[in-house]
N, C-alpha and C positions, 0 to 999 in steps of 0.2 A: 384631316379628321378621320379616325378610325370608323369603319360604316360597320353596324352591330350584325351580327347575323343573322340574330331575330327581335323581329320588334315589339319591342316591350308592351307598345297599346296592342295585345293581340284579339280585342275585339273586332278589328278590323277585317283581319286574318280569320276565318270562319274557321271552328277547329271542330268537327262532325265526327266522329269515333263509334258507328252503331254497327257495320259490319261484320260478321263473320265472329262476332267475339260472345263469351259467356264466361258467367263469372268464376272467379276462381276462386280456391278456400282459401283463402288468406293466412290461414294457420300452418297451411304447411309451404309459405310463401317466401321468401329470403326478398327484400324490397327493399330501395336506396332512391336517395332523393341525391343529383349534384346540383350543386351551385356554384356562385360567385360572390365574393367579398374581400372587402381589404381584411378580416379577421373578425374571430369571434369573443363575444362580451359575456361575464356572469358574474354573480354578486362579489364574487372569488378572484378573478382574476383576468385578464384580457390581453390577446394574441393579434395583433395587429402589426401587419405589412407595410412594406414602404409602395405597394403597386396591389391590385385584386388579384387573388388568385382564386383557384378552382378547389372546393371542397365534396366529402362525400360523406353522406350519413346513412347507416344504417336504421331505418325509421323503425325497427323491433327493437333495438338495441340504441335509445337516443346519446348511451353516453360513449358512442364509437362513431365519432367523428374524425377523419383523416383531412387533411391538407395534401390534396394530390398535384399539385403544378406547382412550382416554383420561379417563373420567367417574369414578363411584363404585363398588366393588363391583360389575367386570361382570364375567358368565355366560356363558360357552359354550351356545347352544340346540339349534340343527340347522344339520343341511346340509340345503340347496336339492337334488330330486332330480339334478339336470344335474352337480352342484358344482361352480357356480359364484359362488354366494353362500351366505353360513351368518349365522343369526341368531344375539343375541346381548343379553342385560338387560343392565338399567343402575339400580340404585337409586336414583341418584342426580337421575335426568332425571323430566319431569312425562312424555314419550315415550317409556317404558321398554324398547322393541323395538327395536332397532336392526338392519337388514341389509346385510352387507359384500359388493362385489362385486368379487372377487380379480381378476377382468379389470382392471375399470375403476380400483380401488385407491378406491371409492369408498363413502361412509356415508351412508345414508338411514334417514331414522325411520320406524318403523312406521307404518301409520294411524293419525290422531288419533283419542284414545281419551278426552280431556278429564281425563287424569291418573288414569284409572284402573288399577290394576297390574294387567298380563297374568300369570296364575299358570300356562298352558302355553300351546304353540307347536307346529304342527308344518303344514309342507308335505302334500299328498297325493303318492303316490305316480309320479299322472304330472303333478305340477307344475302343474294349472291351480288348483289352489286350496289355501286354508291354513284350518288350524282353528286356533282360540285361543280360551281359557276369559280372563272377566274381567268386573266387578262390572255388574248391571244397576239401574241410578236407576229403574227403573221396578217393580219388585220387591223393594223393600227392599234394596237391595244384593247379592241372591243373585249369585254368581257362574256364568255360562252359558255354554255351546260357542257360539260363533260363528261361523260359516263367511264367509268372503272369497273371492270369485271374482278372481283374478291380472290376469284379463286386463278384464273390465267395471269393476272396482271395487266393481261392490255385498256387501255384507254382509246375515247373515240368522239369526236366533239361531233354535237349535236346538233348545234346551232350554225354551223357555217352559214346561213343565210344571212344572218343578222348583220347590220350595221351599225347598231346600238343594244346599250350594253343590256344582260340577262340581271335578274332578282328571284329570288326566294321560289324555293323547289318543294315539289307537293306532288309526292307517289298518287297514281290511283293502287286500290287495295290488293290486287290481282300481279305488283307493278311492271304494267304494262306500258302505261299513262302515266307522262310528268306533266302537271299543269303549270307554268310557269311565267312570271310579272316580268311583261320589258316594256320598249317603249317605242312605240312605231308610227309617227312621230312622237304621239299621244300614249297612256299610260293602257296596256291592255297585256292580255291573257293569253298566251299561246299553248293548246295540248298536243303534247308529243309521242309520237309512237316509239318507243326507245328500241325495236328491236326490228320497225321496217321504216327504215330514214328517207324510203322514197314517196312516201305516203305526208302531203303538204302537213304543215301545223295547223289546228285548225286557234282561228284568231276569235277572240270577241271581245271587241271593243269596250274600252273605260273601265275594263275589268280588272279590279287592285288588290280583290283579297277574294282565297279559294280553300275549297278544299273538297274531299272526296266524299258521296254515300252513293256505296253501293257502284251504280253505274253510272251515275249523276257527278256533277261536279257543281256546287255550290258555289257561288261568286258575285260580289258585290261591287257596285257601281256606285260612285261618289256625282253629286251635282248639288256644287253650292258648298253647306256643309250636313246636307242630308244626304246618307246611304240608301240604295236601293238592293234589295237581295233577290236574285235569280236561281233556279238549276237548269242545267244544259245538260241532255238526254244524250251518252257520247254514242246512242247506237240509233236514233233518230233524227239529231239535231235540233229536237225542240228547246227552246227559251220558255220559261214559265216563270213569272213575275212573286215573288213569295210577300204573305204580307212582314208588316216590321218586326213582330216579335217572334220572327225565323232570323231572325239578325243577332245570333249569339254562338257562344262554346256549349257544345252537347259534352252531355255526360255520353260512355262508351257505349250504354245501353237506348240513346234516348231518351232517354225517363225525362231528366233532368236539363236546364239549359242556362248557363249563365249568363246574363247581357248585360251590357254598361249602358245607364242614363242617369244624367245631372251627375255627374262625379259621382254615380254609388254602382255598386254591382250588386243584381239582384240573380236569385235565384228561382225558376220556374218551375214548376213541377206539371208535367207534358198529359198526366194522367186527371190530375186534380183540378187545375189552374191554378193553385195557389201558389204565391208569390212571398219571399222573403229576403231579406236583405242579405248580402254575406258580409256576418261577420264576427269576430272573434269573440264580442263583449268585450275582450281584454286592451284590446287596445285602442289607439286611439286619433287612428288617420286611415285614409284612404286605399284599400287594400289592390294590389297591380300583383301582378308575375301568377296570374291563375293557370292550375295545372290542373284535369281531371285524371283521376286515378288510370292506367287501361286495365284493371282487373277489380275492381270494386267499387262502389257506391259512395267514393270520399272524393272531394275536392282539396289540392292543397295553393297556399297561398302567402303573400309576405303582406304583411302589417305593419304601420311605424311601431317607433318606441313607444313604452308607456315611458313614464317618468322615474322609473325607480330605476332604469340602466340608460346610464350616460352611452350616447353612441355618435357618430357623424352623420346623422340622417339615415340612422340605421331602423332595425327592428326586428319582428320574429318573422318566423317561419311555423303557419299551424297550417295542421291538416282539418278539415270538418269532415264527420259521416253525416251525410243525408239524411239516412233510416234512423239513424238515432239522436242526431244535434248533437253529440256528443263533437266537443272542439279539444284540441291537443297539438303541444308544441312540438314539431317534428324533431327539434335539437333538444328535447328537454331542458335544461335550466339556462340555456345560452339564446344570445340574441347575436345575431349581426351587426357588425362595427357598421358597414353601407349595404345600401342594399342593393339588390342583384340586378348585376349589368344587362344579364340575359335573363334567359325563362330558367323557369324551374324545372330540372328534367328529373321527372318520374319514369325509375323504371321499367321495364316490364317484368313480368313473374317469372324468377327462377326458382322455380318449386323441389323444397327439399322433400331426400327422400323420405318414406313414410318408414319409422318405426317398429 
């Protein structure tokens, strides 16, 4: 069974975005949302695939949507920090990383990796290097972090100590610090110093979803099938216990914080307390694949069908603004034949130039 590269319930997955960022003017903003789908539906007409592939929208321009992959079952992975490229799997290739460069319109396969499956992916923060977990021949097949340097080419595995296999890669902001899900026996957290390997991982226990603010690293503990949320102080080592409604996706700024209870996702507002439900009006299921903007005050998100486009368990794709409620379909008049295998990857701002 294909193992996704990101998981879909990412409430689990603490996704904290407050650091270091301010916002952008969006008007002078060039912004693209990629996805996945076996193809797209409209009142008009429908372009559906015998396998999902990878799509790209211009969210200013809704009716410039491209079909960027063409293989087996491919995945949305990341955006490159500049966004100017965004990775992307491919089941179906012995190269299973593939990276699109929206300038250039152009597709290059990851490093060769001799047909081993990359099981995560992710750029650091300031673009000179990428981490990726994938099977090591020299240890039974364990699966290990590996770092790749951008601009030398060399590669460097991280994990040698492990005996069991690595999951899901999480920069701190600075990227200094990978915090990273394995399993020893039990399911816990290991943060790594990517640049002094002699310096231990430091471990904490039952820890299954993370993410970075500031100098902290946010992480949740499961018992039973109640979550518990923490931060861990990487320059003290204190544990500080958070209550429940720190158990969500932040907007970039804070402000804002998405969290899942009873199948609905609400929205919080960190200033007010007020609370609201997300959701389109339009449609008319349960909304998953939540993505917050990194340069504005919009969350986006995929929605089932309404009734009026025939799809396979498909739906939309809308963006909401926050500051105005104002709701809009990222593809304009198109829906999703299925919906998306991975997250929705929002990119970051490549700001044109001004006039």
């Amino acid at each position: 069974m294909y193992v996704r590269l990101v998981i879909i319930g990412v409430f689990i997955l603490l996704s904290i975005r407050a650091e270091n960022k301010t916002l952008v003017n969006t008007n002078n903003c060039e912004s693209y949302i990629a996805f996945d789908t076996l193809g797209l539906v409209n009142s008009q007409k429908a372009e559906i695939n015998t396998s999902t592939n990878v799509y790209l929208a211009d969210i200013k321009n809704s009716a410039n949507i491209n079909q960027i992959s063409a293989f087996e079952e491919d995945t949305f992975i990341d955006w490159s920090p500049d966004g100017y490229q965004f990775a992307y799997s491919s089941i179906g290739q012995d190269d299973n990383i593939f990276i699109y460069n929206i300038i250039l319109k152009t597709t290059t396969p990851f490093i060769p990796i001799g047909g081993n499956f990359v099981f995560d992916f992710s750029w650091s923060p300031n673009g000179t290097k990428i981490a990726y977990i994938t099977s090591n021949s020299e240890s039974d097949n364990t699966d290990h972090l590996y770092l790749l340097d951008v601009d030398g080419g060399t590669r460097r595995n991280l994990t040698p100590m492990l005996n069991i296999d690595a999951r899901f890669i999480d920069w701190s902001p600075d990227s200094q610090l990978i915090a990273l899900r394995v399993g020893i026996p039990i399911s816990a957290t290991l943060i790594i110093d990517v640049e002094n390997q002699h310096i231990p991982p430091i471990i904490l226990e039952d820890g299954i979803g993370f993410d970075w603010l500031g100098d902290m690293l946010v992480f949740s503990r499961i018992q039973g099938e109640d979550y518990s949320y923490y931060t861990y102080n990487i320059n003290n080592g204190e544990v500080i216990e958070l209550s429940e409604n720190m158990g969500g996706v932040w907007s970039f700024d804070g402000k804002y914080m998405a969290y899942y209870e009873n199948d609905e996702i609400y929205i919080r507002n960190s200033d007010t307390d007020e609370i609201e439900t997300l959701r389109s009006n339009i449609g008319n299921g349960y909304i998953s694949n939540i993505v917050w903007s990194p340069y504005s005050l919009e969350i986006v998100f995929f929605e089932p069908e309404v009734d009026e486009i025939e799809t396979q368990d498909g739906g939309y794709i809308y963006i909401k603004n926050l500051e105005t409620g104002e709701v809009r379909n990222a593809l304009g008049d198109y829906a999703l034949y299925t919906a998306p295998l991975g997250s929705l990857g929002w990119s970051p701002c490549i700001e044109e130039p001004e006039s």
